[in-house]
N, C-alpha and C positions, 0 to 999 in steps of 0.2 A: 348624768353628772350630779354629782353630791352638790345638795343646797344648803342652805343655813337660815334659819327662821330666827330675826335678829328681835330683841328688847320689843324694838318699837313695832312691831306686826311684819315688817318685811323680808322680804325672800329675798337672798342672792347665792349668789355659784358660791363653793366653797374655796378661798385662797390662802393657801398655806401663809404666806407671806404678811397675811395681817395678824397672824399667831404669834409670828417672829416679831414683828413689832410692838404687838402686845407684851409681849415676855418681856423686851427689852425695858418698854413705858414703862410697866408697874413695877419690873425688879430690880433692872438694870445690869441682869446677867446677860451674858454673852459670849460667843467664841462658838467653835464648831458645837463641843458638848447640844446646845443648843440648838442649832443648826440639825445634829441625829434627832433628840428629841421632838422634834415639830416631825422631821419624818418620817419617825415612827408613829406621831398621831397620825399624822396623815394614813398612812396604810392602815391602821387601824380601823378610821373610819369609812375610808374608802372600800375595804373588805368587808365592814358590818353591811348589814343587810336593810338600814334604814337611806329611806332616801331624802330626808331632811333631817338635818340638826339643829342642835341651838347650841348659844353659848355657852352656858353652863354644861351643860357635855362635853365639849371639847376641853372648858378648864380642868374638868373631873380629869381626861384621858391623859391631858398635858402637866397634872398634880402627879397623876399615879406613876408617870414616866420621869417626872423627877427623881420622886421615892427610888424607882428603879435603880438611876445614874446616881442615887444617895445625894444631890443637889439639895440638901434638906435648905437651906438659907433661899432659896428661888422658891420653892415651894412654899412658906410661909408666908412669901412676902407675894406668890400668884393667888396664895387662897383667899378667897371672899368669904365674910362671916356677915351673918344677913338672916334675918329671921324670915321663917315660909310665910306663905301667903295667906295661911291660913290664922295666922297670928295677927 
């Protein structure tokens, strides 16, 4: 089962259904549109060959799937702008 290595150091199962929430929290888009998008992340990363993720990955997969569905207004408003850690 696909895990998710969160912010704070922790591991959990990966649940479609907090992506949906998410999307909804920070955009406030919604409807089916969204509903396909999450999954097709899902299968995406359920098919990659990694057995944990993070968050930042899944927003990357779930930006790129906007792009996709041209959802450009959701996309803007899911993307995180944030300096590396190296900064």
């Amino acid at each position: 089962m696909l895990k998710v290595r969160k912010d704070d150091g922790t591991i959990e199962s990966f649940n479609k259904y907090k992506i949906i929430e998410s999307v909804r929290k920070e955009t406030g888009c919604e409807g089916q549109v969204i509903n396909q998008v999450v999954d097709d992340v899902e299968q995406i990363l359920i098919s990659s060959p990694l057995q944990i993720i993070t968050g930042p990955l899944i927003r990357e997969v779930v930006n790129s799937k906007f792009l996709e569905h041209e959802l450009f207004e959701c996309r803007k408003k899911y993307t995180r702008v944030g300096m590396p850690l190296y900064d």
